[in-house]
N, C-alpha and C positions, 0 to 999 in steps of 0.2 A: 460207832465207838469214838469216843473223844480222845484226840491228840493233842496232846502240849508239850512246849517243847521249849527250852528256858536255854541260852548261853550267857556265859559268865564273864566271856573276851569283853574284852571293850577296845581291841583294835577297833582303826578304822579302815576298813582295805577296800572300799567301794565309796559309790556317792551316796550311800544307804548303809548303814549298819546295823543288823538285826540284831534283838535283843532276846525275843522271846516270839513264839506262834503257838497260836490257836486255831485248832478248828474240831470244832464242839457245839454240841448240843445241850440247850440246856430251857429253864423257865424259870419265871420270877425273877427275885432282886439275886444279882451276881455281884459279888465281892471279889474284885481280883485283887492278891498280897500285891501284885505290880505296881499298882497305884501308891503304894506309896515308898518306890525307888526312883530316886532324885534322879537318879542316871540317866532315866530311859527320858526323850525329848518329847518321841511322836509317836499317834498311834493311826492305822488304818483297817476299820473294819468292815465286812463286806457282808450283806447279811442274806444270803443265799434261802432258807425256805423259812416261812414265819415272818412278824416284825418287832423290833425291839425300839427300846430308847435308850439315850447316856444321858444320865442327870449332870451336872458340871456342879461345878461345888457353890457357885452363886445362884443356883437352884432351877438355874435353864432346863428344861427339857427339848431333848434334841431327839425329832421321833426318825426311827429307822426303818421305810417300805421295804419289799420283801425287793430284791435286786437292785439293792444301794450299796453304796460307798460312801462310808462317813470318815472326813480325814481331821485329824485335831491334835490338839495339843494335849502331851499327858499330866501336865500339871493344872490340867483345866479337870479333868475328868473326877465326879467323887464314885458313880457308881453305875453299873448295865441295870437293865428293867427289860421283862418280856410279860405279857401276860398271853401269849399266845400255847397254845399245848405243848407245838415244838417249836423251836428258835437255832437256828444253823446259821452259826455266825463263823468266819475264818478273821483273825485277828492277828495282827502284826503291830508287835511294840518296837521302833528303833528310833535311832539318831538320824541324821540327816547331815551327811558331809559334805558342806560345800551347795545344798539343795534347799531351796526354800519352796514350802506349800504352805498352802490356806489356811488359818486358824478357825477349828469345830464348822468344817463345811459338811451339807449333805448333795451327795452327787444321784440322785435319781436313774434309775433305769439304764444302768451304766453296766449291770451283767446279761452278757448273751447268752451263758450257759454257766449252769450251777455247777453244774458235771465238773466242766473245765475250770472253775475258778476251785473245787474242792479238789482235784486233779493237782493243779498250782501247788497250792496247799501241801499236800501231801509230798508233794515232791523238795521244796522247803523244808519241811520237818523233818525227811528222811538223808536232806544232805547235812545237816546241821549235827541231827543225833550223833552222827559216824563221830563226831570230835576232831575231825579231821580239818585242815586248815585250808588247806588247798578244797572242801565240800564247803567248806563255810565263806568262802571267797567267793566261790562258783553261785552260792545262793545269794550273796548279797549283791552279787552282780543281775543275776534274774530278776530279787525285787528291787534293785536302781531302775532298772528298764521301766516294770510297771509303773514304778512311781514318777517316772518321768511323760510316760505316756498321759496321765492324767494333765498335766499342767494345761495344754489346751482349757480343759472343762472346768480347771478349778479357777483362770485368769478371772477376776470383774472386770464384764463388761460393760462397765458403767461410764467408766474414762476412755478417751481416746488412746492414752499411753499403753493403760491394761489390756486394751482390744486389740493393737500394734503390739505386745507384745505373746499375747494368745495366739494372732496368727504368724508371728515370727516364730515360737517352736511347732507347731502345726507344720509348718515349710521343713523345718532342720527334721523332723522326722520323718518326713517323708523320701527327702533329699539328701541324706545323710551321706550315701557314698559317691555323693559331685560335688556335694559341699567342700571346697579347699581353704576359704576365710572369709572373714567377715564382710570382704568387700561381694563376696558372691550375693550377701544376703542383703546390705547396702543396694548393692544396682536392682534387684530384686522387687525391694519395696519401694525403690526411690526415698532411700532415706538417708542422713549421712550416719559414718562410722561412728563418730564422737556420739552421736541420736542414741543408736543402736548400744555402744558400750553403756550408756547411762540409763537407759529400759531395763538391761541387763540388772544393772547393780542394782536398781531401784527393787525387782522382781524375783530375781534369783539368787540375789547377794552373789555374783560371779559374775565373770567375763563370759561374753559368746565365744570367746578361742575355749576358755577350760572347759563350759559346757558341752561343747561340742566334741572335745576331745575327751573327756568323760565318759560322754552316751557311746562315743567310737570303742574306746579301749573296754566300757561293758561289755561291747556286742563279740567282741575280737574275744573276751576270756569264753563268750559262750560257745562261739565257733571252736577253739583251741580243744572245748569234752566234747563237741555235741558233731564236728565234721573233718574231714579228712583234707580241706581246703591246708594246705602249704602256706607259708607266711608271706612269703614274695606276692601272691593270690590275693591275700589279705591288703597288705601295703596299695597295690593296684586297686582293689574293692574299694578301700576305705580313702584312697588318695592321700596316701600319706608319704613325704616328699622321697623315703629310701628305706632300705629294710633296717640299717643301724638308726634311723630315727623312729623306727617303730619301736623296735628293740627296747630304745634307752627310755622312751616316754611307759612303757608297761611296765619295765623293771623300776622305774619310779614310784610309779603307781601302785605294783601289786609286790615289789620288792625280791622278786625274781625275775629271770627272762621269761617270753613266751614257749621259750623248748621246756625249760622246767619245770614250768607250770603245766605243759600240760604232759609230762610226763611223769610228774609227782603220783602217787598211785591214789585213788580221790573210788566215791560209792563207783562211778559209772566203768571203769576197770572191772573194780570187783564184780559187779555185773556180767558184765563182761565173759569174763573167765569165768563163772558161774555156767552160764549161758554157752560158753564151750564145752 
């Protein structure tokens, strides 16, 4: 059964801001109204069973295997093509705050399991639906992660700069909670700071401190619904200098504390209590 799922916010309360999800089935020429809202920046779609293409309006054809990731630009895009029987695409339209990716890349063999990426999917759409601010925070924060995770795979490795800085977030994610500054990531590669901030800018349009503290304070709102870890627990995890500096960089960020956030009442309460 096909889901879609449209919002109208154009806060930005993550490094990603969803605009709309898909995940549908469909064949032949697909016409999405999306296409032609100036708003929306970016699109990522993943093409779980079948294969399809995106035509781009300068008439490229961009072919999609059956376990791709095509990431692009939505004012690039004129229209989908499948000629396959079934075509099971999950599709993500948003903004990008503060995050820079690849323009019309195809990421090959990049899903492990269809299950889990339509899993994903569903779980997106169903925080979103709720209308609720504090479910739509919580999913923009889930797809910042994914989309962060890709950057490794989407770097050109053509330059030495772009291959330095491939394996520079490849290292931040995996080290994320020893990570304390930029100089951890300097002594690291043997490279200098000034090196590393200008990779940054060149790649990510942002600093290594914001990115980092970005991917951090994602991970921090998902632990807040998803575990019963304490903030002090957090602070320690994430090495972040004291719990009032955690505090004040989240209420920044997400415009509440972390107590209110995650005691706002959000789907996974209501769940919850269901389920009691």
């Amino acid at each position: 059964m096909d889901q879609i799922f449209s919002i109208s916010s154009l806060d930005a309360l993550s490094g990603c801001t969803l605009r709309a999800v898909y995940n549908t089935y469909t064949y032949g020429k697909y016409t999405n109204v999306l296409l032609e809202d100036d708003s929306i920046s970016s699109c990522l779609l993943i093409t779980l069973e079948g294969t399809g293409s995106i035509i781009l309006k300068d008439k490229t054809v961009i072919k999609l295997p059956e376990k791709s990731m095509y990431v692009g630009t939505h004012s690039d895009i004129h229209s989908l093509n499948s000629t396959s029987d079934t075509w099971h695409f999950c599709c993500y339209w948003f903004n990008p705050v503060a995050i820079n990716h690849s323009r019309n890349i195809v990421l090959p063999e990049l899903i492990s399991s269809s299950s889990e990426e339509d899993a994903f999917a569903t779980e997106i759409i169903n925080l979103i639906s709720t209308g609720n601010s504090n479910d739509i925070k919580y999913a923009n924060a889930l797809f910042t992660c994914k989309i962060l995770k890709l950057k490794p795979y989407e770097a050109n490795v053509a330059t030495p700069s772009s291959k330095l800085f491939q394996d520079v977030i490849t290292y931040i994610n995996r080290n994320l909670k020893i990570i304390t500054s930029i100089k951890d990531i300097a002594n690291h590669f043997a490279y200098s700071e000034k090196h590393l901030r200008s990779i940054f800018k060149t790649y990510a349009k942002t600093s290594p401190k914001q990115y980092i503290q970005k991917l951090k304070l994602d991970q921090i709102c998902i632990l807040l619904k998803t575990s019963s870890m304490s903030l002090q627990e957090m602070v320690e995890l994430f090495n972040f200098c004291s719990l009032s500096h955690l505090i004040s960089s989240f209420k920044k960020e997400y415009g509440v504390t972390p107590t209110q956030y995650k005691n706002q009442p959000s789907i996974h309460t209501k769940k919850a209590e269901v389920n009691a």
